[in-house]
C-alpha positions in Angstrom: 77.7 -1.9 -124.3 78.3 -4.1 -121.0 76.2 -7.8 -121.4 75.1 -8.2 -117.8 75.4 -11.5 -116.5 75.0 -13.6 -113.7 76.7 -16.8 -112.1 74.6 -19.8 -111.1 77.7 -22.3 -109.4 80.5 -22.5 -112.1 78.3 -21.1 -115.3 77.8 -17.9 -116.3 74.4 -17.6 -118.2 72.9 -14.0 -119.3 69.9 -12.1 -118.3 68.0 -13.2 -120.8 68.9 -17.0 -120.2 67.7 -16.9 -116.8 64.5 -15.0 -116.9 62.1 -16.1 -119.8 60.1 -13.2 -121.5 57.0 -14.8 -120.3 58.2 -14.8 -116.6 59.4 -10.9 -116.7 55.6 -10.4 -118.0 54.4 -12.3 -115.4 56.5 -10.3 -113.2 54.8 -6.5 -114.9 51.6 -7.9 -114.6 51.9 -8.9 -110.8 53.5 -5.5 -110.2 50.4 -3.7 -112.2 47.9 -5.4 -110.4 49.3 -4.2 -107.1 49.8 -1.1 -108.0 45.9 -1.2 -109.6 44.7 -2.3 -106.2 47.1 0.1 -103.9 44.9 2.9 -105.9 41.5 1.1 -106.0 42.1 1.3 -102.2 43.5 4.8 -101.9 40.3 5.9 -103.7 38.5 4.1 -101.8 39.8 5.4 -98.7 39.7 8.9 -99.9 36.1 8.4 -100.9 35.4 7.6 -97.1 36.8 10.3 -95.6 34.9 12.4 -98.1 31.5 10.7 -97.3 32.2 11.1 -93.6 33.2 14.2 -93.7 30.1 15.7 -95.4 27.9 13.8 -93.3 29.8 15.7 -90.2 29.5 18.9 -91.9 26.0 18.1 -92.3 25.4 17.5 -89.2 26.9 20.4 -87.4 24.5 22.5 -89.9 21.3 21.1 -88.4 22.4 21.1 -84.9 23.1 24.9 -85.3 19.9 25.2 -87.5 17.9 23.8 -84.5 19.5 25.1 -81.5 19.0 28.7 -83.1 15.2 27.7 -83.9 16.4 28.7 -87.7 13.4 29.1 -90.0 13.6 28.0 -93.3 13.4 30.9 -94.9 16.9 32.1 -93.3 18.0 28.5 -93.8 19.3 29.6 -97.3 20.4 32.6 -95.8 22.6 30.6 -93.9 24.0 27.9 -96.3 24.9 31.8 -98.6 26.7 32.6 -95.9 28.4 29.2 -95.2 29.2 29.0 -98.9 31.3 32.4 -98.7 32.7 32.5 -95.7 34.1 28.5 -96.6 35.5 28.9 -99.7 37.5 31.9 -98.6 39.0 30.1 -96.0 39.0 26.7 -97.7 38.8 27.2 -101.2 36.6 25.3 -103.8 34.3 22.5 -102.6 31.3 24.4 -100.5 29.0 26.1 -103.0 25.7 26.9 -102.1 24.4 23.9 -104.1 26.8 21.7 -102.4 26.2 22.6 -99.2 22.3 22.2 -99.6 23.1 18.8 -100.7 25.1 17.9 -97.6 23.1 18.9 -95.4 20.2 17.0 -96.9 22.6 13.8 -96.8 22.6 14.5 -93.2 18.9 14.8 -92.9 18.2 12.1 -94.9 20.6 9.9 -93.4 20.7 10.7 -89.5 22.5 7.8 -88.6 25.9 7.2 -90.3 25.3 3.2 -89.9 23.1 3.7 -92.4 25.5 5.3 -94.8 27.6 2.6 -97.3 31.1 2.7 -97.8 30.4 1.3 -101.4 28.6 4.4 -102.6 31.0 7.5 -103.6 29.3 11.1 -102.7 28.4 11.3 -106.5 26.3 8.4 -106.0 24.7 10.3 -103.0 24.2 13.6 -104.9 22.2 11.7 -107.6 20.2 9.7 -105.1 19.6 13.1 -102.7 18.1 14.5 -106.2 14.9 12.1 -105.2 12.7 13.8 -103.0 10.9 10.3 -101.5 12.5 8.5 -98.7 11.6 5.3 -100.5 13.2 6.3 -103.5 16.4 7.1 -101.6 16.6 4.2 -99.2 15.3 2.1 -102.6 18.7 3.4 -105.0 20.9 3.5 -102.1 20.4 -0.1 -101.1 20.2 -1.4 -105.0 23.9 0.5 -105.7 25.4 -1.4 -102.7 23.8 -5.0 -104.1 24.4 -4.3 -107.7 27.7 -2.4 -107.9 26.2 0.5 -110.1 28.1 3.1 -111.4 26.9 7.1 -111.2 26.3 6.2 -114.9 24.5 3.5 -114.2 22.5 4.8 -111.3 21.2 7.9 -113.4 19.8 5.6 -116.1 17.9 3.9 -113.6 16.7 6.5 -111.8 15.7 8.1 -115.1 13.9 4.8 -115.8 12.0 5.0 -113.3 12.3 1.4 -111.9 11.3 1.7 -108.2 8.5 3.2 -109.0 7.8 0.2 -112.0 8.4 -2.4 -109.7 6.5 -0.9 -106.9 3.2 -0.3 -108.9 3.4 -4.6 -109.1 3.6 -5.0 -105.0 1.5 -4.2 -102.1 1.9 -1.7 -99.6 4.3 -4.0 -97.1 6.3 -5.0 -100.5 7.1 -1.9 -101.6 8.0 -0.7 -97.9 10.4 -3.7 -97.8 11.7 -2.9 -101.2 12.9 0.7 -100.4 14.4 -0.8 -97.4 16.3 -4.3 -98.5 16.4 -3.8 -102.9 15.4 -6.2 -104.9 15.7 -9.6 -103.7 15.5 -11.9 -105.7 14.5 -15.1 -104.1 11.4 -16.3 -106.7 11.4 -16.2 -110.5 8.6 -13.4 -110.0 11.2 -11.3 -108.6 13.2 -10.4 -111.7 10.5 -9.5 -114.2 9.3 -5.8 -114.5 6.5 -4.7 -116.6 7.3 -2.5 -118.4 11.1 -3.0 -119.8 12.5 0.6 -120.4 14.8 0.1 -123.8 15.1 3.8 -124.5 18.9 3.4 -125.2 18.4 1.0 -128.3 17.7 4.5 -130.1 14.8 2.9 -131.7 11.9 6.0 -132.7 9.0 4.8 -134.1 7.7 1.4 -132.8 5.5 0.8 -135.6 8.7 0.3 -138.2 10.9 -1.6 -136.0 10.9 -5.3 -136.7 11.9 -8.1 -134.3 15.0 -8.8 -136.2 16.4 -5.3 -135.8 15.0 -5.4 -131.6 17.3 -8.1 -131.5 20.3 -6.7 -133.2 19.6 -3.6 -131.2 19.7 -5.3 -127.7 22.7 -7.5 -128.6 24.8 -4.4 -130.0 23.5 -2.9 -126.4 23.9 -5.7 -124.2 25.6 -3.8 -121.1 22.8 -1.6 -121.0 19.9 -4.5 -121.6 21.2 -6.4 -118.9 21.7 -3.6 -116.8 17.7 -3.1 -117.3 17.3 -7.0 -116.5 18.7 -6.8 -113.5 21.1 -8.7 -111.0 22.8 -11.7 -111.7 22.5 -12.2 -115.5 25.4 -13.7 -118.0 24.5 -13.9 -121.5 24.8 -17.0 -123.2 23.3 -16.3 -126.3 21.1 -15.5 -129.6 18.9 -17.4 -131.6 19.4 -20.6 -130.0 18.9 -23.7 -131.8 16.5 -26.3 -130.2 16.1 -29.8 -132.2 13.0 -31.7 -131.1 12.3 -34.7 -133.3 12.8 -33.8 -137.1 12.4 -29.9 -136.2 14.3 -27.3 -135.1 13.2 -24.1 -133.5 15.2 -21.0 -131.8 14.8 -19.3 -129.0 15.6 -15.1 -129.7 18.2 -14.4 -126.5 18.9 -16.8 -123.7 20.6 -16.1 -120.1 21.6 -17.5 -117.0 21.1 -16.2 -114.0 23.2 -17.5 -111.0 21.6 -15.8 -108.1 18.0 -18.0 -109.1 20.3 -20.6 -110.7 18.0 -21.3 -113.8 18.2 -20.1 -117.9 15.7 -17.1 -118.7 14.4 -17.6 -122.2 13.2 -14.5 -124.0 10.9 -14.1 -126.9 11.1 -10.7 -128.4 7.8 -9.6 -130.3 7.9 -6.2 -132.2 3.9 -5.7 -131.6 1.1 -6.9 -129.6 1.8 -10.8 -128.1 -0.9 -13.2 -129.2 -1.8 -16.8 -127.5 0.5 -18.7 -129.6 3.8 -16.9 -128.6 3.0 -18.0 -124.9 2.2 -21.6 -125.6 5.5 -21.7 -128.1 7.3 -20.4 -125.0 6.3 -23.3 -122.2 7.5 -25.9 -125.8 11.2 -24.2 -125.2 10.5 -24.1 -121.5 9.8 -28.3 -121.4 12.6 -28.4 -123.8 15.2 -26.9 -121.9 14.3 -28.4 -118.5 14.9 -31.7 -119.7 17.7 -31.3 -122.5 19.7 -28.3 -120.9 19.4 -28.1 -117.5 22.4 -29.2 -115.2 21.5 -31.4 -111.8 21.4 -28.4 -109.3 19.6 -26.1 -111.6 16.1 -24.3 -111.0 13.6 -25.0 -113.7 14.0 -22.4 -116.4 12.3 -19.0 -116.8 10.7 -17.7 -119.8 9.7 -14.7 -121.0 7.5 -13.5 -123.9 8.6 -9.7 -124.4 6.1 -7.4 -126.9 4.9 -3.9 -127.2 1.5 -4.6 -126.0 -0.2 -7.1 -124.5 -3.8 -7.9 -124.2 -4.2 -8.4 -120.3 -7.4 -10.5 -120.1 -6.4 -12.5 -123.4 -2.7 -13.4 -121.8 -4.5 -14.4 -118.0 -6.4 -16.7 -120.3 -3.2 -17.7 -122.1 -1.4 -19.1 -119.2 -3.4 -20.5 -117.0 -2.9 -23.6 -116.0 0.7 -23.5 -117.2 3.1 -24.7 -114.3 6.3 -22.9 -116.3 7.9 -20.3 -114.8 6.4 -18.2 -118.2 5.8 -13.8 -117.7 4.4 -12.3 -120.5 5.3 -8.8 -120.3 6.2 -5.2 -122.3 8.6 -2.9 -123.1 8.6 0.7 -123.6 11.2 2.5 -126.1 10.6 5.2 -124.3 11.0 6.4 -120.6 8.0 6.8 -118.7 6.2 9.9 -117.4 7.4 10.3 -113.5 4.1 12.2 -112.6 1.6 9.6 -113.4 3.6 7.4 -112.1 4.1 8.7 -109.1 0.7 9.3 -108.8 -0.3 5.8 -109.4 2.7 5.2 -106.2 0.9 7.3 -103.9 -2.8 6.4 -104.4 -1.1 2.6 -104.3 0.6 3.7 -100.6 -2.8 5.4 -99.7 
């Protein structure tokens, strides 16, 4: 076998004197990376053409719907007749399901300005499974902000959450809401009531103890800070506090950059009494003096429990100038119909 070698003026070094193991990774990784975002923005690409396209498709549909005065009840007719005549000439892709879809992208989107480019058309076909504009304009603008996977987007439109954080605004809020997201601007902004922690896998309520929430949450973290929202980085559990002679811990604490501030939460496996919200503005005095950076907001906290006594917790905080919430969480998902019927008497 031939050593390979290479001349630098009079010397002759080899291949391996020249280039460093760490610099021919360096070299692997740089190539990866570009090849990693070539394919990122293929996909990408592909992914536009596909959204466009559907939204075309859906188009010519209603414009041949309404210049033939088409009834609904030959509009199936129609899409059965579509779906056939397509696939034979095109092959898969134009079920009848699929072309009811994309037509309803269509209708539900009538200007493409309005469409993202971040959103693939799985993301659409979940959000199109809504049958509220709010709901739709609501998921569609929080994917964009928040980056969310299909995964991710089914879990939250399984949660319910536009309709939990809804049922906390007015009228004019929760128009602006389906419109813009969530923005979070104030520390009232990020809390819901309730949390949804169906995927800790917890049962029955009335066994589970604080200690095994917490393990729970922590094993789950992804998912529990998918459910708290944008902007959150973990810092940690437990957290030690010395004041005088005394030490005390805080169950999780977090940072979040968009409202620049720590959020301090107090896990409670039952009902939240009086005392857990005044422990709560100690931590929140301690860690605005002791932890906070210059540039940070003051700190968030809040006191997270199965129930909560409403009058007994308005008593509680008053007169507390903390950002402290006292709020629940559910191990379960909530029922969509009372919900929703709570929305619309709420909308009027």
């Amino acid at each position: 076998m031939v050593k390979k070698v290479v001349g630098v003026g009079n010397a002759v070094y080899s291949f391996a004197d020249v280039v460093t193991k760490k610099d021919y990774k360096d070299l692997v990784s740089c190539i990866g990376e570009l090849l990693a975002e070539n394919r990122r923005r293929a996909l990408q690409t592909v992914n536009d053409a596909l959204v466009r396209t559907y939204w075309n498709i859906g188009r010519h549909i209603v414009e041949f719907e309404q210049k033939g005065n088409v009834r609904a009840s030959y509009g199936d007719k129609l899409l059965v007749r579509l779906s056939k005549d397509l696939t034979i000439a095109y092959g898969k892709g134009f079920s009848r399901s699929n072309l009811f879809m994309i037509r309803q992208f269509y209708v539900r989107f009538p200007k493409f300005q309005t469409v993202s480019g971040k959103l693939s058309w799985s993301h659409y076909t979940e959000i199109l499974k809504s049958d509220s504009e709010l709901e739709i304009g609501f998921y569609a603008k929080q994917c964009e902000l928040e980056n969310w996977s299909v995964r991710e987007l089914k879990r939250q439109m399984k949660s319910m959450l536009f309709h939990r954080i809804a049922l906390s605004k007015d009228k004019k809020q929760i128009l602006d809401l389906s419109k813009n997201g969530i923005q979070l601007q104030k520390p009232e902004d990020l809390v819901k009531d309730p949390y949804i922690f169906d995927f800790l896998g917890i049962k029955d309520q009335s066994t589970c103890l604080e200690g095994e929430l917490e393990d729970r949450i922590v094993t789950n973290i992804q998912n529990f800070l998918l459910e708290l929202g944008r902007g959150f980085a973990f810092i940690g559990r437990q957290y030690v506090m010395q004041i005088g002679a005394r030490q005390f811990k805080v169950d999780l604490v977090f940072y979040n950059y968009i409202l620049k501030c720590f959020v301090l939460i107090d896990l409670k496996s039952g009902e939240i009494e009086h005392y857990d919200v005044g422990q709560m503005n100690m931590y929140l005095n301690f860690f605005k003096v002791e932890k906070s950076a210059d540039g940070d907001n003051p700190p968030i906290g809040i006191v997270l429990g199965a129930h909560k006594d409403q009058l007994l917790m308005e008593y509680a905080t008053q007169g507390i100038e903390n950002n402290l919430f006292v709020s629940r969480y559910q191990l379960y998902l909530p029922n969509r119909d009372e919900l929703q019927r709570e929305l619309e008497s709420l909308l009027g």
